[in-house]
TORZAKE-734461 format. One line per field, with one value per residue (C-alpha): residue number from 1; z, y, x. Coordinates in nm, 3 decimals. Layout:
BEGIN
nr: NUM / ...
Z: Z / ...
Y: Y / ...
X: X / ...
This chain:
BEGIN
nr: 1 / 2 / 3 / 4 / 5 / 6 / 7 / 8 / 9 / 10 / 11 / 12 / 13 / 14 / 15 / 16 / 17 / 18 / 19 / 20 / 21 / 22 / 23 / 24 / 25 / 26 / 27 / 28 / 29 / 30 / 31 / 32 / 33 / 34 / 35 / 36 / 37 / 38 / 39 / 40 / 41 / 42 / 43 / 44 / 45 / 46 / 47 / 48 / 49 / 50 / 51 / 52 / 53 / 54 / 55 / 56 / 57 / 58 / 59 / 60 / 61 / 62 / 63 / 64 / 65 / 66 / 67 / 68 / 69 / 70 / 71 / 72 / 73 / 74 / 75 / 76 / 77 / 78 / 79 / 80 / 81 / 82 / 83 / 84 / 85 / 86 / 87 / 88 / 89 / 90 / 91 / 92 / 93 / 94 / 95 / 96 / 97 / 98 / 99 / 100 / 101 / 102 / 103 / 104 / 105 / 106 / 107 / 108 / 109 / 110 / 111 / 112 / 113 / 114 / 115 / 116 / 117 / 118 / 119 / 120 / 121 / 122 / 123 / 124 / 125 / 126 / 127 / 128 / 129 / 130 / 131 / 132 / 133 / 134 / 135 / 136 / 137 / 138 / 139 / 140 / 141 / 142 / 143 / 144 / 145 / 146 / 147 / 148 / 149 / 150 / 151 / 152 / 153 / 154 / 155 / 156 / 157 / 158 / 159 / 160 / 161 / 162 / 163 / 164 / 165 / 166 / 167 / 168 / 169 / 170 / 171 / 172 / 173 / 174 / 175 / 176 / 177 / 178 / 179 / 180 / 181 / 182 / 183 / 184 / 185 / 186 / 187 / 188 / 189 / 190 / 191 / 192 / 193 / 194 / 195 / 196 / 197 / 198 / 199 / 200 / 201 / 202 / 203 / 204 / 205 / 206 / 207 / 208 / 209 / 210 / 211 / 212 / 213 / 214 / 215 / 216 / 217 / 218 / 219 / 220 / 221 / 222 / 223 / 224 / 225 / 226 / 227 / 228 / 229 / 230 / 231 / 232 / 233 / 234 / 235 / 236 / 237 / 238 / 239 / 240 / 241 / 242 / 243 / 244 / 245 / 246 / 247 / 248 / 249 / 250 / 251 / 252 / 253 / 254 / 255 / 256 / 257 / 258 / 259 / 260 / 261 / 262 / 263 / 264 / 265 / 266 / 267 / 268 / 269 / 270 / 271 / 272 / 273 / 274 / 275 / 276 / 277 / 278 / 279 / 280 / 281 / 282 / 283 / 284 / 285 / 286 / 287 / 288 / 289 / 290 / 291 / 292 / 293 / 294 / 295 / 296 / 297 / 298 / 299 / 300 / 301 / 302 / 303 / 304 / 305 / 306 / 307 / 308 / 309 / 310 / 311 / 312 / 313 / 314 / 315 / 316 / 317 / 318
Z: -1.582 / -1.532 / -1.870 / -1.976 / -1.848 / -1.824 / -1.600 / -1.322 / -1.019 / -0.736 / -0.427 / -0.124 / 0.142 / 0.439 / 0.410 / 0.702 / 0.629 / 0.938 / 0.973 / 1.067 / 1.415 / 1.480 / 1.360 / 1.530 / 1.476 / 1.624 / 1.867 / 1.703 / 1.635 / 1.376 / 1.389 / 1.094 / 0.773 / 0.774 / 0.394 / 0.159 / -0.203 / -0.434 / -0.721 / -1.032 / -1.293 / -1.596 / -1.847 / -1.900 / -1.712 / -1.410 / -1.193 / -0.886 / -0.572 / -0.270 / -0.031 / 0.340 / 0.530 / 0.700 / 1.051 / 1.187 / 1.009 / 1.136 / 0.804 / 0.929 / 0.717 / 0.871 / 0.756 / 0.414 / 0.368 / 0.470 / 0.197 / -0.039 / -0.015 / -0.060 / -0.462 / -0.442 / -0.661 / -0.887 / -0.946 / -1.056 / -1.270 / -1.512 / -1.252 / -1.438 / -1.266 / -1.341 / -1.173 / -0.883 / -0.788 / -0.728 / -0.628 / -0.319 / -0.048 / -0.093 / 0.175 / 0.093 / -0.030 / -0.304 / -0.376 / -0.368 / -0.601 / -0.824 / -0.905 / -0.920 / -1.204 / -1.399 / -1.449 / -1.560 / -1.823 / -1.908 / -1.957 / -2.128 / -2.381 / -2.396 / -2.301 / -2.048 / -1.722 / -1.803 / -2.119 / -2.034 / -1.773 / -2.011 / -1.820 / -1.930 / -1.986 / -1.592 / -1.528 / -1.250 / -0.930 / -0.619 / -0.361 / 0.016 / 0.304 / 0.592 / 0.945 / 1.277 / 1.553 / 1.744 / 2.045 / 1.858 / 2.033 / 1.853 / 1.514 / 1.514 / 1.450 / 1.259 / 0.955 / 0.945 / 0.740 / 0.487 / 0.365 / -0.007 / 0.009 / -0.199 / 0.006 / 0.385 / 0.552 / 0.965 / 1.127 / 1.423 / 1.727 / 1.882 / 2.120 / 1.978 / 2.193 / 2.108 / 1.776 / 1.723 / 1.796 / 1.604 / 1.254 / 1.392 / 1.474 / 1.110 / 0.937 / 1.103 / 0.956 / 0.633 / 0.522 / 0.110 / 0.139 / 0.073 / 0.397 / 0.471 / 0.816 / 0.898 / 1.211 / 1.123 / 1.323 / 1.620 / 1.703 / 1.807 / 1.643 / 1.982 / 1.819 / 1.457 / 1.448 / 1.662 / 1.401 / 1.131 / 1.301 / 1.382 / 0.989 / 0.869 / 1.117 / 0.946 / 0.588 / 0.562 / 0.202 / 0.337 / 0.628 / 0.599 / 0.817 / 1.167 / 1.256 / 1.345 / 1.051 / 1.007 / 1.178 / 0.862 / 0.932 / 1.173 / 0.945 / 0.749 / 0.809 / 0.901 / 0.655 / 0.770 / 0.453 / 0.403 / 0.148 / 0.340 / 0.266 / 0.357 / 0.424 / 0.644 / 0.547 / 0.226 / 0.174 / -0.136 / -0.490 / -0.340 / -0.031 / -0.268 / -0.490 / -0.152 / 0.036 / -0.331 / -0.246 / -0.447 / -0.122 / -0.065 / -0.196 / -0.093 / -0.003 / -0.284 / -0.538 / -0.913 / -1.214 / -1.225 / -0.861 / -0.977 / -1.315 / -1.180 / -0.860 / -1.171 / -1.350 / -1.021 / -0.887 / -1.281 / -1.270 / -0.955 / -1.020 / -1.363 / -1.144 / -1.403 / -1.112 / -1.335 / -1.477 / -1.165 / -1.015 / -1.236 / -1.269 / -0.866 / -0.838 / -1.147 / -0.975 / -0.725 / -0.826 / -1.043 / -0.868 / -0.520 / -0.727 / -0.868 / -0.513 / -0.361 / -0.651 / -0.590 / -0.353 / -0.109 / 0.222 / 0.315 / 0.018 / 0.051 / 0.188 / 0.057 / -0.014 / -0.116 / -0.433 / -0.409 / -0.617 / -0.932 / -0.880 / -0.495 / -0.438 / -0.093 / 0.012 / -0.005 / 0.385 / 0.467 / 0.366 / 0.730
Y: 2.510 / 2.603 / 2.603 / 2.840 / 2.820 / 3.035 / 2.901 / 2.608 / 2.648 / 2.414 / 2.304 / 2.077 / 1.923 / 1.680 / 1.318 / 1.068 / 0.715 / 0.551 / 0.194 / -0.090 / -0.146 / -0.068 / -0.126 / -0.245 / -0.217 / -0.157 / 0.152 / 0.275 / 0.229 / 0.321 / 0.428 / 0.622 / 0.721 / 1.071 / 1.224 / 1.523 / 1.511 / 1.758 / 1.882 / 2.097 / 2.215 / 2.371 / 2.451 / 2.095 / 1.870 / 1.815 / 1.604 / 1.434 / 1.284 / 1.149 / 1.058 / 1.008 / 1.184 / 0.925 / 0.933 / 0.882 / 1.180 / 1.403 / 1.468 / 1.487 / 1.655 / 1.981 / 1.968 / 1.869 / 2.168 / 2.402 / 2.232 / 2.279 / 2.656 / 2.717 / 2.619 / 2.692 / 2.956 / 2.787 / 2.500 / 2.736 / 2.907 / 2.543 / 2.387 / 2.082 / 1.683 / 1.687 / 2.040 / 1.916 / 1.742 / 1.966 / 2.217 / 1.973 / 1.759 / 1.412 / 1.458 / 1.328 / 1.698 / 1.594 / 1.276 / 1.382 / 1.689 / 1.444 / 1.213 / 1.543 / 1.637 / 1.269 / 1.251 / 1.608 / 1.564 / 1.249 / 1.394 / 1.684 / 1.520 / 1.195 / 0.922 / 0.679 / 0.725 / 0.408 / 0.519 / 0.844 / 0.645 / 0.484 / 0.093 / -0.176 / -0.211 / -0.246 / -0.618 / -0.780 / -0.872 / -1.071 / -0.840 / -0.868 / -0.847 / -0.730 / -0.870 / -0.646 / -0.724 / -0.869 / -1.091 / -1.440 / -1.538 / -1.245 / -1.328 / -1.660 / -1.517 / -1.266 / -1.494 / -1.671 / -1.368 / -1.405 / -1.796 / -1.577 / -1.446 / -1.571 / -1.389 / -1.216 / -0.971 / -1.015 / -0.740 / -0.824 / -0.571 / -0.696 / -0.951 / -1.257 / -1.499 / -1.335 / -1.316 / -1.647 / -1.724 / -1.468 / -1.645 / -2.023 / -1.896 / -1.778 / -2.056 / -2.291 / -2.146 / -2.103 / -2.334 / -2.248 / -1.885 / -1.674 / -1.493 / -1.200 / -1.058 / -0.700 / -0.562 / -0.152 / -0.116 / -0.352 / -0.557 / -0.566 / -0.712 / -0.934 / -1.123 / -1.127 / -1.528 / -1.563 / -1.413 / -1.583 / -1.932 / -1.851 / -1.735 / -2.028 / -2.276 / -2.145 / -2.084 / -1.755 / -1.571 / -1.218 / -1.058 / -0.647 / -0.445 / -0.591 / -0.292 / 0.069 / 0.320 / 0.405 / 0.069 / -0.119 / -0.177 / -0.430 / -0.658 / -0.651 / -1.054 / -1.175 / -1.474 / -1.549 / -1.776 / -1.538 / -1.212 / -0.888 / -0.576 / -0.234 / 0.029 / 0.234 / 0.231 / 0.364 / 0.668 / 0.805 / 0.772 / 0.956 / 0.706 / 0.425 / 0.531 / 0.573 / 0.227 / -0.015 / -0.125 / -0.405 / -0.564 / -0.575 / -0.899 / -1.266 / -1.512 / -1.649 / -1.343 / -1.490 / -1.270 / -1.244 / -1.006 / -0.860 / -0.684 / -0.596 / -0.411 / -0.248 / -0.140 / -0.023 / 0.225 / 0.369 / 0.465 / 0.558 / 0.852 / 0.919 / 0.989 / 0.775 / 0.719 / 0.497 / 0.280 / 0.226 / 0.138 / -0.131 / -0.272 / -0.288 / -0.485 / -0.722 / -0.733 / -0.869 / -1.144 / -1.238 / -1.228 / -1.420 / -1.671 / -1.736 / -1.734 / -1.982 / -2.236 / -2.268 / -2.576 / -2.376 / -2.446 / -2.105 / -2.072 / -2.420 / -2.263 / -2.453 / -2.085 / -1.906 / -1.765 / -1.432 / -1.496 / -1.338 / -0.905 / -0.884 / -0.566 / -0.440 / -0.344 / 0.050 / 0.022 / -0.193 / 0.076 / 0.120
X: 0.401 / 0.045 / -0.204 / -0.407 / -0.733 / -1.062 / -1.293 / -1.113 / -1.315 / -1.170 / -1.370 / -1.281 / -1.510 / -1.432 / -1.546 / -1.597 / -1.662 / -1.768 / -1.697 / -1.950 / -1.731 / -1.354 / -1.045 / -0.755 / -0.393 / -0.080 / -0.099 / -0.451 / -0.806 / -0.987 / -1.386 / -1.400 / -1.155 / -1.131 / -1.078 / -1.115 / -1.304 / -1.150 / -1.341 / -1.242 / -1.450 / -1.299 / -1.572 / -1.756 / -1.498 / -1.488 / -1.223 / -1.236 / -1.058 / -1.054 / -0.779 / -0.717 / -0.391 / -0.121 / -0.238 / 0.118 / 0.261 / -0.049 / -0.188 / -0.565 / -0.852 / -0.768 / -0.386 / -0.464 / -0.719 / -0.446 / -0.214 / -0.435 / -0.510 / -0.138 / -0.201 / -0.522 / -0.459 / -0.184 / -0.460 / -0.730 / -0.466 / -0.419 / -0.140 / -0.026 / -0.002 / 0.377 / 0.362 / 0.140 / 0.484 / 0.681 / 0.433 / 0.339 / 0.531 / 0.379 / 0.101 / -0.313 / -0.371 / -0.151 / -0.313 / -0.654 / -0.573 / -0.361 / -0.648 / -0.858 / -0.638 / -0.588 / -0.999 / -0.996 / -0.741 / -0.889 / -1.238 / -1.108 / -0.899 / -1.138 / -0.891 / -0.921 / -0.693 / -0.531 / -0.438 / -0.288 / -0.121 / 0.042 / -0.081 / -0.287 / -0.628 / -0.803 / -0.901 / -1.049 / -0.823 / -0.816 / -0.904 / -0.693 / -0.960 / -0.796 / -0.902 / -0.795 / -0.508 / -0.855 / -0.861 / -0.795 / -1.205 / -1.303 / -1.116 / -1.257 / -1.578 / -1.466 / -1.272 / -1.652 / -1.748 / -1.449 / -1.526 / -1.563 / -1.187 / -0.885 / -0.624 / -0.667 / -0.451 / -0.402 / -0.353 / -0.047 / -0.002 / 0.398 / 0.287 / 0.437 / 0.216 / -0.121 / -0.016 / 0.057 / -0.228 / -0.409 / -0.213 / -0.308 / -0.680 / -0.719 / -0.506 / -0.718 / -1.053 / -0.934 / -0.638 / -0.674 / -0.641 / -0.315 / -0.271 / -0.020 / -0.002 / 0.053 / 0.232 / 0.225 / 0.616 / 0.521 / 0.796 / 1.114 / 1.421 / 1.438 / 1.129 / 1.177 / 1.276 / 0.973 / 0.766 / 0.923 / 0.873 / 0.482 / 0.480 / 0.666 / 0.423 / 0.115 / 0.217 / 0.222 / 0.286 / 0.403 / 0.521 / 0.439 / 0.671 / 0.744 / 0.977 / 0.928 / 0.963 / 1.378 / 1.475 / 1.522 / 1.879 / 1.767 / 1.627 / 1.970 / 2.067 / 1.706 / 1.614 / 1.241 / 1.209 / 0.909 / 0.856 / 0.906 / 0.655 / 0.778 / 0.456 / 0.584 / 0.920 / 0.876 / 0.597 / 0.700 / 0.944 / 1.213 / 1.258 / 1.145 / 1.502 / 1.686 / 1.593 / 1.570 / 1.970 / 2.102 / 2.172 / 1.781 / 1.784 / 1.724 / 1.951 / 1.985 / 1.895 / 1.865 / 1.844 / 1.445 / 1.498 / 1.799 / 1.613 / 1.363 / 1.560 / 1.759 / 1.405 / 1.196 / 1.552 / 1.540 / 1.182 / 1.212 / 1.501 / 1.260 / 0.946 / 0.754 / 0.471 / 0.247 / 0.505 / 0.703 / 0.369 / 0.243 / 0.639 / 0.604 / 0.315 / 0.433 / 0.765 / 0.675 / 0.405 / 0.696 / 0.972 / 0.791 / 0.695 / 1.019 / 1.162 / 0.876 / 0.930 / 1.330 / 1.454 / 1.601 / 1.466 / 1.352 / 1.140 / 0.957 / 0.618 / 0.282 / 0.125 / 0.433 / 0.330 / 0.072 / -0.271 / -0.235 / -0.241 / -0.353 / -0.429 / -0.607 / -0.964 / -1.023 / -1.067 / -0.731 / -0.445 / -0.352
């Protein structure tokens, strides 16, 4: 319910960060990252937030602005985070006016976020850089600029040649780091063991969804040897609770993936959004790692193991 409130005022303006040069996937290129920033004032506090629309769903700045007048009013009126949930389909209106609303309860009641949260204490983390589904010529030049990084993201686009060599051509430059490639939906289950051989070749830690959004079925049976990372797949807690299955599991599950399946479905159906988020992230440093250290064949991968809380750059969540 909303809270009584004298003086929220809420204002929303587009954003447009333009990048140094473009960004390739799958099916798109990216110039710029088109967002909102939400503001509301009540009294002394103010909140704040940002956030940028899924491109594939058509949430662009001038969707999200519409979504937000709709509770304009509710939000001005003392609308509540847990309300905010219901109120909203997840969409980035939502998640700008959602952040909006943690740093004005935190400023108002004097708390950190990550207390109200209910998570640790913030520390510092091993940040992913993400490199672009480039010509390989190109991304030889390009991984010259990340000799700093612990752990890089490739972007993949489908074409299993190219791509192969896009994973040797970055290997090859940088043999310590933890690398995860990326293929945002762009193969076909016809090439899946072809990916999984060019990942296995080159000692990669993560493969991050190879197959179109609602084609998860397919990968039902394929045993790359490698983690698999649904984006796409999954957009918010409600699919999260549908798709976490029990038989989403490796090979040879152990009790480590099995709890923590059990604890992510349970906050999940709770909508506990800051729990189930840090148990994710912990879930699954803990659970690859006890995977990549086992003697099974699949799992006997030199980098196996994720560095310690690897978390994206702001401008790789694509």
């Amino acid at each position: 319910m909303a809270t009584t409130t004298k003086s929220r005022v809420l204002t929303v303006e587009k954003a447009a960060i333009r990048f140094a040069e473009p960004f390739r996937i799958t099916g798109y290129v990216f110039e710029a990252m088109p967002s909102i920033i939400a503001q509301i004032v009540d009294g002394d506090s103010l909140g704040r937030g940002e956030a940028a629309g899924v491109y594939y769903l058509g949430d662009g700045q001038d969707q999200m602005l519409e979504m937000i007048e709709t509770v304009r009013g509710a939000i001005e009126a003392g609308l509540t985070r847990d309300d905010l949930q219901e109120a909203l389909p997840p969409c980035g209106a939502r998640n700008a006016l959602d952040c909006a609303l943690w740093e004005l309860d935190s400023r108002a009641q004097q708390i950190a976020v990550w207390k109200l949260a209910g998570v640790p204490r913030p520390r510092p983390l091993i940040t992913t850089f993400t490199l672009p589904a480039d010509d390989p010529s190109v991304l030889a030049l390009k991984v010259r600029r990340l000799d700093f990084a612990k752990a890089i993201k490739l972007k993949l686009d489908g074409d299993i040649e190219t791509d192969r060599e896009r994973i040797k051509v970055v290997r090859d430059a940088r043999p310590d780091a933890w690398l995860a490639v990326d293929a945002n939906q762009g193969f076909v289950a016809a090439d899946l063991d072809s990916l999984g051989s060019a990942a296995r070749d080159h000692s990669v830690s993560l493969i991050e969804q190879p197959l179109k959004r609602g084609e998860d079925e397919l990968l039902e049976g394929w045993r790359p040897g490698i983690p698999i990372a649904a984006d796409e797949s999954i957009l918010d807690l409600s699919e999260l609770q549908d798709k976490a299955r029990p038989n989403w599991e490796p090979r040879q599950p152990g009790p480590c993936f099995r709890a923590w399946g059990r604890k992510l479905r349970s906050l999940a159906r709770q909508r506990r959004h800051a729990e189930l988020c840090a148990a994710a992230m912990l879930a699954v440093r803990r659970c690859n790692s006890a995977c990549c250290n086992s003697k099974t064949p699949e799992c006997n991968l030199r980098s196996g193991s994720p560095p310690d809380s690897v978390f994206h750059s702001p401008s790789s969540r694509s």
